[in-house]
C-alpha positions in Angstrom: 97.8 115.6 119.7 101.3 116.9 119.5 102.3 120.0 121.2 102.9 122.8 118.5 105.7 125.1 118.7 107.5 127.5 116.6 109.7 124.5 114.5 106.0 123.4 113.3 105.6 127.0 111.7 108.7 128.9 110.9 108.6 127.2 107.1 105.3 127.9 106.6 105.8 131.5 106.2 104.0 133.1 103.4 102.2 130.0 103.3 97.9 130.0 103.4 96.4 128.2 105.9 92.2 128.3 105.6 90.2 128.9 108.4 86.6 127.1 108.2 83.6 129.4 108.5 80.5 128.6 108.5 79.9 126.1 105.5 83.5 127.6 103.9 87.0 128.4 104.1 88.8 131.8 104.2 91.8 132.1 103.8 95.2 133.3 106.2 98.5 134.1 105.3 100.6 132.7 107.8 103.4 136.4 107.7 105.0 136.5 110.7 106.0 133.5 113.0 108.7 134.9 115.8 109.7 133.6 119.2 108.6 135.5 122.4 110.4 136.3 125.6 111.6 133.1 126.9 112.2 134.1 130.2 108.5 134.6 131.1 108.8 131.1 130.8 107.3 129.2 133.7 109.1 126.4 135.1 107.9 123.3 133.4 106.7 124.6 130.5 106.0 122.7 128.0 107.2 124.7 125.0 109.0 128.3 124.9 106.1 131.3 123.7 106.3 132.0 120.6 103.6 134.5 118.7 102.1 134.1 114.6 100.8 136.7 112.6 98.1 136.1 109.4 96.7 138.5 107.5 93.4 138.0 105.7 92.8 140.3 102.9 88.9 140.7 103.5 87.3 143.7 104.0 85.0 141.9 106.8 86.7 142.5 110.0 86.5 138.7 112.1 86.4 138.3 115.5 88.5 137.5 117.6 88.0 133.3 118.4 89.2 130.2 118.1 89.5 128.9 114.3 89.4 126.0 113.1 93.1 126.4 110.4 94.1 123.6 108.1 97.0 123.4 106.3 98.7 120.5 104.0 101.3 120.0 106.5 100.4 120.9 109.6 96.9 119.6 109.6 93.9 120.8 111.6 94.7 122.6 114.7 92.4 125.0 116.1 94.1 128.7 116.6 92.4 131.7 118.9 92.9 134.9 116.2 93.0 138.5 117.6 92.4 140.8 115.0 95.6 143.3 115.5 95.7 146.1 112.7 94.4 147.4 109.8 96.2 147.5 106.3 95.3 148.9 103.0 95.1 144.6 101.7 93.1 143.5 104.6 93.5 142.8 108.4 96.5 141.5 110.7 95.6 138.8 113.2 97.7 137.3 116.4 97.6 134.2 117.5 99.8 133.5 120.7 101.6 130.1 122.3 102.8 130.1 125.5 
């Protein structure tokens, strides 16, 4: 599998991925996808950090775990979501590369 980094999301932005649940799919707007600190970088790093933020307007707070995401171009890569915050539409959830 290819190495993601933040090229493979920047134009997905406002874009839904689906994360499989149980027998279903929920899905997660992809809102945020920034770079991170490169010089916490460690030598021989494979890619440069970079965070992604998806919110999920359910009132059911999920935990924090590794989800299965699909989108049409990306594909199926699995992502560990941290629920961050709160909002009126829903919750924010973190996923981060380094």
């Amino acid at each position: 599998m290819e190495l993601l980094t933040l090229d493979h999301f920047t134009r997905h932005v406002d874009q839904t991925f689906s994360a499989v649940i149980n027998d279903g799919e929920i899905p997660f707007v992809l809102v945020e996808a920034r770079a991170l600190n490169p010089s916490q970088l460690p030598p021989g790093a494979g890619r440069a950090p970079f965070s992604l933020l998806f919110r999920n307007t359910s009132a059911f707070l999920f935990p924090q775990q590794i989800y299965l995401m699909r989108h049409a171009d990306i594909g199926e890569v699995g992502i560990f979501l941290v629920p961050v915050a709160r909002e009126q539409a829903g919750f924010l959830y973190q996923a981060i590369f380094n």
